[in-house]
N, C-alpha and C positions, 0 to 999 in steps of 0.2 A: 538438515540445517537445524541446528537449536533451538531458531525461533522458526522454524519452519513455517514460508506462509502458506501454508497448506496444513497446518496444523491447526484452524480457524482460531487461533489464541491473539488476543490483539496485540500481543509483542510481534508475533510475527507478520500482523495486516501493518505494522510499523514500520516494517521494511519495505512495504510496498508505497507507500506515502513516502519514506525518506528518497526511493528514487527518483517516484514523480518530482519532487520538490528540486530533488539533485538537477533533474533535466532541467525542469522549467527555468531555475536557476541560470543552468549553464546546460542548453543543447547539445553542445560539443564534448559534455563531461568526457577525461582520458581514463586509458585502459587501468591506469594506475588509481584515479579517482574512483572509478566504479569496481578496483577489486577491492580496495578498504571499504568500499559501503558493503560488499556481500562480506567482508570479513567479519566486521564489527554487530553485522547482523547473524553471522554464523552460518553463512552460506557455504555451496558444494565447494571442493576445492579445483576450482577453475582456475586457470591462469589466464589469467583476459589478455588476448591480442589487439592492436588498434581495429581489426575486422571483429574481432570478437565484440568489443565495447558500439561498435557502428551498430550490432544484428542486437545486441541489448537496450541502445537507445531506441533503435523500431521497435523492437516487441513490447517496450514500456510503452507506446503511446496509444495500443490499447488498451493495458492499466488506465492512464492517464483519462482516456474517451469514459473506461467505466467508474473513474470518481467523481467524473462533470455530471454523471446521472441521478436524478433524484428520485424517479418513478420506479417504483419495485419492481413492475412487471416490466419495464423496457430495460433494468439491471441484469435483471432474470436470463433473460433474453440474452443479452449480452455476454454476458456469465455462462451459459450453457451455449455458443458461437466456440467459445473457447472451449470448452470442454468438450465437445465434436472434435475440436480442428488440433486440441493436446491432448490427448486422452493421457490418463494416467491411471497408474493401480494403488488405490490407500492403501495404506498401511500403518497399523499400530507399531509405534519404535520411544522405546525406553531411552533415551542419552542419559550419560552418568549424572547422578543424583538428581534427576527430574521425576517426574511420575508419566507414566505412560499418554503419547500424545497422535495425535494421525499426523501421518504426512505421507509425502504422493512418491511413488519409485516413478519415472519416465519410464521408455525400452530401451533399453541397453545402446542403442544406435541416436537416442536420442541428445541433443544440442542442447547450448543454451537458451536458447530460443524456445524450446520444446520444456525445460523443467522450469523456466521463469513461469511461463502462461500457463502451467496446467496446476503449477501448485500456488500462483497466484490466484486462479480462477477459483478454484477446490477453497483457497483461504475469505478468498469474497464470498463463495456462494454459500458456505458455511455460515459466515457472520451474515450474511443476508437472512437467510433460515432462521439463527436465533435469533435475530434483534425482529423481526418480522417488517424490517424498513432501511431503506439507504441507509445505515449508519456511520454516515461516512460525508464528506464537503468539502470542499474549499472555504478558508476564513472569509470573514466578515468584516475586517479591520480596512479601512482602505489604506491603500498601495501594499496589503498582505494579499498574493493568491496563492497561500500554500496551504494542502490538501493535509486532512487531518483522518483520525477514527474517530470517531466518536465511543466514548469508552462509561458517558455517564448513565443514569440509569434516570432520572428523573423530566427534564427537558432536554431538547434538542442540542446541542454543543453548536455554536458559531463561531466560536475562533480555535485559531491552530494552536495558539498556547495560553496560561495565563499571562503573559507581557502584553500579545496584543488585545484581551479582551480588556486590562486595566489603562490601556493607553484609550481606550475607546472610551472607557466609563469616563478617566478625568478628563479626555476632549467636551463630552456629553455636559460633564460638570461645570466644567469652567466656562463651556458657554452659556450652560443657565445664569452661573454666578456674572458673567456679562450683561447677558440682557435683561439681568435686575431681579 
């Protein structure tokens, strides 16, 4: 995949947050809805069946369990659950006009189910490694719960985009400016 989440680059830990958010959104997301999210993200070329898209919304909901995590060592943990139970083999791969990136081959016999979790897991555990912390949350906005990366390099990121963290500052504002 291009932005392969297993390539720990956080265009492709992007793809792993646009599902979660896809489900959370809409549980039921269709086979149709979730083959444009792997398209747009540059995923394998699967043809999602309505069973297909059922066995993707399971396997996201362990995604989903390990963005709710904030403790590095219980991430870890969880991170390495999936990579026991996916095993995959990295691999350095060149896509046209990129520069050389990892990402995970599954076995030959394996599912969707088997290259979502091993090269999501491989894309977390990577970014876990460098950023040396959850880099990663759910917003802070209230009535936003959508899962973000964290991509800054200075303080922590609380919101999922800049709209909701500006809608926060002028709520914040405007009710200082109320209460005088």
């Amino acid at each position: 995949m291009s932005d392969d989440p297993g390539s720990g680059n956080p265009r492709g830990l992007h793809f792993i947050t646009e599902l979660a958010n896809t489900l959370r959104d809409d549980p039921g997301a269709s086979a149709a809805d979730l083959q444009d999210l792997l398209k747009r993200h540059g995923g394998p070329p699967f043809r999602l069946t309505d069973a297909d898209a059922r066995e993707l919304r399971q396997a996201a909901t362990h995604l989903i369990r390990i963005l709710a995590i904030h403790d590095e060592d219980e991430a870890a943990e969880a991170i390495n659950t999936l990579l026991d139970r996916y095993p995959a083999r990295p691999r350095l791969v060149r896509l046209p006009g990129r520069p050389w990136s990892l990402h995970t081959q599954a076995p030959p016999t394996a599912g969707l189910t088997h290259w979502l979790l091993s090269t999501s897991a491989l894309a977390l555990g990577l970014w876990l490694s460098e950023r040396g912390s959850c880099a990663w949350g759910r917003c802070s906005a209230p009535g936003c719960d959508h899962y973000f990366i964290d991509t800054g390099r200075r303080t922590p990121q609380r919101f999922c985009t800049p709209r909701c963290a500006t809608r926060v500052r002028v709520a914040a504002h405007r009710a200082q400016r109320a209460n005088g």
